[in-house]
N, C-alpha and C positions, 0 to 999 in steps of 0.2 A: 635428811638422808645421811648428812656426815654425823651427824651426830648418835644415828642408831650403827653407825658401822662402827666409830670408835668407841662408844660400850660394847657393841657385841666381841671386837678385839680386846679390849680392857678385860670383859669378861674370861674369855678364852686362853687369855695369857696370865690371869691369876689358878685358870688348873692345869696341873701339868698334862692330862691328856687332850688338854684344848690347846698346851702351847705345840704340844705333837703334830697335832690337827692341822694346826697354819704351818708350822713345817713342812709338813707334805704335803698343803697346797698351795704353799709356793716353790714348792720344788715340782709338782703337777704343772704348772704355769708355766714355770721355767723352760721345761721340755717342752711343752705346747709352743711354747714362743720360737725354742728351738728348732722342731720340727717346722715350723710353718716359715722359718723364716730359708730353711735349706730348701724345704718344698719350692719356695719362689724363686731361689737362684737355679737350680736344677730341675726346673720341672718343664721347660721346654725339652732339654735334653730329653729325660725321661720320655715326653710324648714322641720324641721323635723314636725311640728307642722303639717301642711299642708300635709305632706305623710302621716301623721295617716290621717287627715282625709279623703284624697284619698283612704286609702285603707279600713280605714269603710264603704266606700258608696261605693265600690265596689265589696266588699264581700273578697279584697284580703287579 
């Protein structure tokens, strides 16, 4: 398995629109990683955010 990923990297990095390619996905990654790691510090907040306003508009 490591050895079909580092051809298929070896390959990708000998074209220049394949070295583009792993640039932008690890720049995709990057953000993912980003997102997901704000989503877990703040996402109690968020939900509570979101119960208030559940229970304004329902009168609870």
């Amino acid at each position: 398995m490591v050895r079909a990923m580092k051809y298929l990297v070896s390959k990708l990095r000998s074209n220049r629109k394949g070295a583009a390619m792993v640039e932008y996905a690890l720049l995709a990654a990057l953000i993912a990683l980003a997102a997901a790691a704000t989503l877990g510090l703040l996402g109690g907040d968020i939900t509570q955010v979101f119960t208030d306003i559940r229970n304004q508009l329902t009168g609870g």
